[in-house]
C-alpha positions in Angstrom: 0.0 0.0 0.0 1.8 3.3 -0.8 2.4 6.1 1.6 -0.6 8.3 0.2 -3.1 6.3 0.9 -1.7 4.4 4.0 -4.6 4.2 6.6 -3.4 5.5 9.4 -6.2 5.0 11.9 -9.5 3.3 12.1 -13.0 5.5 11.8 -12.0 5.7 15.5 -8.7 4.6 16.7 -8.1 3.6 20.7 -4.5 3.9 22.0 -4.7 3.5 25.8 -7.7 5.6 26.1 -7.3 8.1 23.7 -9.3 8.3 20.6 -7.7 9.5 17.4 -9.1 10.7 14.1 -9.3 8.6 10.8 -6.6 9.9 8.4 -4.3 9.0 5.9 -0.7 10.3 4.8 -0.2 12.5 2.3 3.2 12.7 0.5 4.5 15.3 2.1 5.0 14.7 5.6 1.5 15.6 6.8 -1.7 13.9 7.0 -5.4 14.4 5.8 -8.3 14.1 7.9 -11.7 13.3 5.8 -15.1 13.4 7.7 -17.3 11.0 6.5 -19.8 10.3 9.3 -21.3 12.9 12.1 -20.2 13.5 15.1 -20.5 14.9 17.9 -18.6 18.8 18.6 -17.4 18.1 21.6 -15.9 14.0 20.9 -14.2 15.5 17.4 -12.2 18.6 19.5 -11.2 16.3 21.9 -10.4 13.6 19.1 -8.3 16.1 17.2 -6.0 17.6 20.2 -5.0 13.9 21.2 -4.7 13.3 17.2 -2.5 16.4 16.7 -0.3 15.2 20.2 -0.1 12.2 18.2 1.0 13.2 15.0 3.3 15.9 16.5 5.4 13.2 18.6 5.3 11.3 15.0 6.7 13.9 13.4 4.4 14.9 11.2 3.8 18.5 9.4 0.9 19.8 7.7 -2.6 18.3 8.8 -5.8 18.7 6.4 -9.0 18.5 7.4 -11.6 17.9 4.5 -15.0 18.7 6.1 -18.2 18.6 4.0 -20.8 20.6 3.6 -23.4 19.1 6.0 -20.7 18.8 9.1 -19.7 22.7 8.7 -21.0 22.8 12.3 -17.4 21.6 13.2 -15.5 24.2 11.7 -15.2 26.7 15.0 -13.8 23.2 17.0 -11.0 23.3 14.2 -10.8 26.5 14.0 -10.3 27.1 17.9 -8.0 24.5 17.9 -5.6 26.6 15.4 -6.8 25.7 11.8 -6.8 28.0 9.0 -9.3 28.6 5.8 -6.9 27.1 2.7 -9.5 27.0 0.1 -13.5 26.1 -0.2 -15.3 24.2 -2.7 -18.9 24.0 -3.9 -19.3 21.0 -1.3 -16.5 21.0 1.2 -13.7 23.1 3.4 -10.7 22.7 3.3 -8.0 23.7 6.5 -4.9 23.5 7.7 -3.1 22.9 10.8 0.9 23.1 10.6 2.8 21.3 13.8 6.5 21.7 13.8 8.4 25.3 15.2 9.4 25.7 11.3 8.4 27.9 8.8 5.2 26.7 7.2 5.6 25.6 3.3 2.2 24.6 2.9 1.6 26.4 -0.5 -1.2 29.3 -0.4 -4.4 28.6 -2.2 -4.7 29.3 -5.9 -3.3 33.0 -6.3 -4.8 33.6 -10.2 -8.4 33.1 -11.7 -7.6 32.5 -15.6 -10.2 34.4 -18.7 -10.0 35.2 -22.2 -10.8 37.8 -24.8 -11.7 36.7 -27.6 -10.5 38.5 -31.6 -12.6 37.3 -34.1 -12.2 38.5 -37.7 -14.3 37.7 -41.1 -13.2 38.2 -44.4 -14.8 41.3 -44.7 -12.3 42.4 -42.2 -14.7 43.2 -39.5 -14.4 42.1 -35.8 -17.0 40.3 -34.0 -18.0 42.9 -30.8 -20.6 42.7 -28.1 -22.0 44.9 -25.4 -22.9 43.3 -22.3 -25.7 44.0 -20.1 -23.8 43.7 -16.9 -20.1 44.7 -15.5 -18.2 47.9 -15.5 -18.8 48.8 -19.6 -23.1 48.0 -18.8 -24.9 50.7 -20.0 -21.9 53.1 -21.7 -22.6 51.9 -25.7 -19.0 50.3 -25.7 -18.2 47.7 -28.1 -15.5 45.3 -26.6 -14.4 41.8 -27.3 -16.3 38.4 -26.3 -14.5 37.7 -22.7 -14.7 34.8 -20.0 -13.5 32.9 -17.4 -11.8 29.5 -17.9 -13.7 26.5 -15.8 -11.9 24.1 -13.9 -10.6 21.4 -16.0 -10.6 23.6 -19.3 -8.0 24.3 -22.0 -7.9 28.1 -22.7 -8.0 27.5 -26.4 -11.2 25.4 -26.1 -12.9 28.3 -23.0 -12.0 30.8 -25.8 -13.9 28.8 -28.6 -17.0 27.9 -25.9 -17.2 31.8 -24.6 -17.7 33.4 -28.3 -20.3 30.1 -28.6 -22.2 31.1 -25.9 -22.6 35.2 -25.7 -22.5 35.2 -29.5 -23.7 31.9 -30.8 -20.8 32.4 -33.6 -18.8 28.7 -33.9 -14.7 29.3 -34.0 -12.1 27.8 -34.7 -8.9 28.2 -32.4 -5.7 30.0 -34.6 -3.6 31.0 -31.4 -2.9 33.1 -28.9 -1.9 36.8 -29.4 -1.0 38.0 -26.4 -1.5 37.7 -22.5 -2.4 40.4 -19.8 -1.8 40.1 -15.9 -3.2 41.9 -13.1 -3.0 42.0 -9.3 -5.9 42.8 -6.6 -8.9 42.5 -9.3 -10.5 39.6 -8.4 -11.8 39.2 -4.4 -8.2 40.4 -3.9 -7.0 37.7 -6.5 -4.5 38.2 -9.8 -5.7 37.3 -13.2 -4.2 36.1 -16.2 -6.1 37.2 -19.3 -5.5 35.5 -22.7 -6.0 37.3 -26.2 -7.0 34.5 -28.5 -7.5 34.6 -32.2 -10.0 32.9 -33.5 -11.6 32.1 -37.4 -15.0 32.3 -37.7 -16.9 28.8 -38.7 -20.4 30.4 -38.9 -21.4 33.9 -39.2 -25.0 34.4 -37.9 -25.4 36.0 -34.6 -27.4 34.9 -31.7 -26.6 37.2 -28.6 -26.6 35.2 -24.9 -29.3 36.8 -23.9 -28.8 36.6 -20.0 -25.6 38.8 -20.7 -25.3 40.4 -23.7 -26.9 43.5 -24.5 -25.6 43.0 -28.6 -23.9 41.9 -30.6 -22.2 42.6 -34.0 -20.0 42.2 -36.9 -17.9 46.0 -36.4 -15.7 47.6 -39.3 -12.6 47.3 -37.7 -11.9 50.7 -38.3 -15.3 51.3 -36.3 -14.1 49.5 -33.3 -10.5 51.2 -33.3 -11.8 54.6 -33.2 -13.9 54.1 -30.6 -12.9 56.5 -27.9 -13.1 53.8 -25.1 -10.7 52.0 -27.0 -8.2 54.9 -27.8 -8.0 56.0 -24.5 -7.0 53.0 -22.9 -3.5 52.3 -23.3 -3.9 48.5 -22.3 -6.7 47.4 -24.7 -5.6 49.7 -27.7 -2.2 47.8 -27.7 -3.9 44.8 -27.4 -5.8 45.8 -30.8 -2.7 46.8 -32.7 -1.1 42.9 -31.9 -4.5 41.8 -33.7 -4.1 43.8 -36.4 -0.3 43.4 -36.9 -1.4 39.9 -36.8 -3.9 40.1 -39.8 -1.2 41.7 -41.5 1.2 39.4 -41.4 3.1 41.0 -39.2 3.0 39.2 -36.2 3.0 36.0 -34.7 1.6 34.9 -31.6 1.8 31.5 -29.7 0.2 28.3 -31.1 -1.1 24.9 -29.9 0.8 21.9 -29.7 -1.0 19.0 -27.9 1.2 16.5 -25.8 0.8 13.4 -23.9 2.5 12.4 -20.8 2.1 8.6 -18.6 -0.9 10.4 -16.4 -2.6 13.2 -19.3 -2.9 15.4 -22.0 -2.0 18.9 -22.3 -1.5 21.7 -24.2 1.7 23.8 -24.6 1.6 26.9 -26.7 4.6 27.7 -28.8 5.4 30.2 -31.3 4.9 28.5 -34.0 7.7 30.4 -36.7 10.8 31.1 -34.2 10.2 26.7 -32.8 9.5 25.3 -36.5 12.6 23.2 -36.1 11.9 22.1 -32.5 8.5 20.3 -33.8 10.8 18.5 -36.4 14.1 17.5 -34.3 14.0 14.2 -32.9 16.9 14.7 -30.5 17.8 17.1 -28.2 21.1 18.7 -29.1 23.3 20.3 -26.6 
C-alpha cells in the first residue's frame, strides 16, 4: 500500500484511552483528515488535540482537514484549535493545521483566476463585438471583445472557442494566442491572467446570450478602433494593434501543440515560426 493512501487510523482509533481521528498520509510529511460520518462537537475537539499530540510526537507537518458541507457545524472546534481557511469548494472546506516550530511551506491557495478575450475576424475584415448588459462597460454603448472565465478542467483555447459560442452563438475555430495580460488585486483580492486568442469564424449568424449580452455585432474594424473607449486605454488599444499586426502578417503569436505524458494530456503553446525546427528534431542537441 503506498504512503498516500496508508490508513493510518480506524474510523475511530483507541490507544490506551485516547481516541484519534481517521486519516491517511499525504506525500509530504503531513496527514489528511476526511469526515465522512457525524459527530459529535465536543468528541471531534477532543479527538483532534490527542490526534495532533499524536501526529506531532510522530513527526508529522501539515494536517488537512476535509469537512463537507453538511458537518460545517465543526469548523469553530478546528478552528479554535488553530486551523486556518486554505480553500473552499462548492461541497467541502478545506483547513490546515501546521505542527513543527518551522516555517510553514504549505503552498497558499490558488493565487490567479484564468479568462480570455476573444478577436474574431471575417473576411470582410470586421471584428466580432458585443455589449454586455452587466459589468463595469453596462450601460456606456461600448463595443468590446467576447470575454470569459476559464472552468476548472478547461484548455484556454477550447474556453475561448465555448465563450464566443455562448454570448454570440458564432462557432470558431482556435488560430492562437496573441498575447496575455496580468493583473494583481482584481479579483476578491485575487491576480488574473487574461488570454487574447484569435479565432476564425466557422459560422457567421449571430445569436446574442441573452442573460448577458446586451448585442452583438459584426464592427468595421476601423469602427471599433476609433472608438474613444478603445483609444483612450493604453492597455486594450495595444492589445488591438497585436490583432491587427497579426492580420497583417506582421506578427506571430503563440500556437497549440498538444502533448501526452504517462498520467494526461496537455496543451503547450509555442510560437509556431521562431520553434519550427523544434516540432521536427528528434533529439535534443546540446
Amino acid at each position: 500500500m503506498s504512503a498516500s493512501s496508508a490508513l493510518l487510523d480506524e474510523e475511530v482509533r483507541y490507544k490506551g484511552t485516547i481516541e484519534l481521528l481517521k486519516a491517511v498520509e499525504d506525500q509530504h510529511g503531513g496527514v489528511i483528515i476526511n469526515i465522512e460520518e457525524p459527530m459529535d462537537s465536543y468528541d471531534f475537539a477532543s479527538m483532534l488535540q490527542d490526534s495532533l499530540s499524536q501526529w506531532r510526537t510522530q513527526g508529522k507537518k501539515g494536517v488537512w482537514i476535509k469537512l463537507p458541507r453538511k458537518y460545517s457545524y465543526l469548523v469553530a472546534s478546528a478552528v479554535e484549535a488553530g486551523f486556518k481557511y486554505h480553500h473552499a469548494e462548492p461541497d467541502y472546506l478545506m483547513l490546515v493545521y501546521w505542527i513543527p516550530n518551522t516555517p510553514n511551506t504549505i503552498p497558499a491557495n490558488a493565487s490567479h483566476r484564468i479568462s480570455i478575450g476573444a478577436f474574431v475576424v471575417n473576411n470582410n475584415k470586421e471584428v466580432l463585438v458585443v455589449q454586455e448588459k452587466n459589468g463595469r462597460f453596462s450601460g456606456k454603448g461600448i463595443w468590446k471583445l467576447p470575454t470569459g472565465a476559464v472552468d476548472e478542467g478547461e484548455d484556454v483555447c477550447d474556453a475561448a472557442i465555448r465563450e464566443v459560442k455562448e454570448e454570440t452563438g458564432i462557432d470558431t475555430e482556435f488560430v492562437e494566442i496573441l498575447a496575455f495580460r496580468e493583473r494583481h488585486k482584481c479579483f476578491f483580492q485575487k491576480s488574473e491572467i487574461l488570454f487574447i486568442c484569435m479565432l476564425q469564424p466557422r459560422s457567421f449568424n449571430i445569436q446574442s446570450q441573452v442573460s448577458e449580452i446586451e448585442d452583438a455585432k459584426w464592427m468595421a474594424i476601423e469602427d471599433y478602433v476609433a472608438q474613444p473607449f478603445l483609444q483612450q486605454n493604453e492597455l486594450f488599444d495595444f492589445l488591438t494593434k497585436v490583432g491587427l499586426s497579426k492580420l497583417k502578417g506582421k506578427y506571430s503569436g503563440f500556437s497549440t501543440l498538444l502533448t501526452s505524458t504517462s498520467s494526461c494530456k496537455s496543451h503547450v503553446y509555442i510560437n509556431k515560426n521562431d520553434s519550427a525546427h523544434l516540432l521536427t528534431s528528434k533529439h535534443h542537441q546540446p
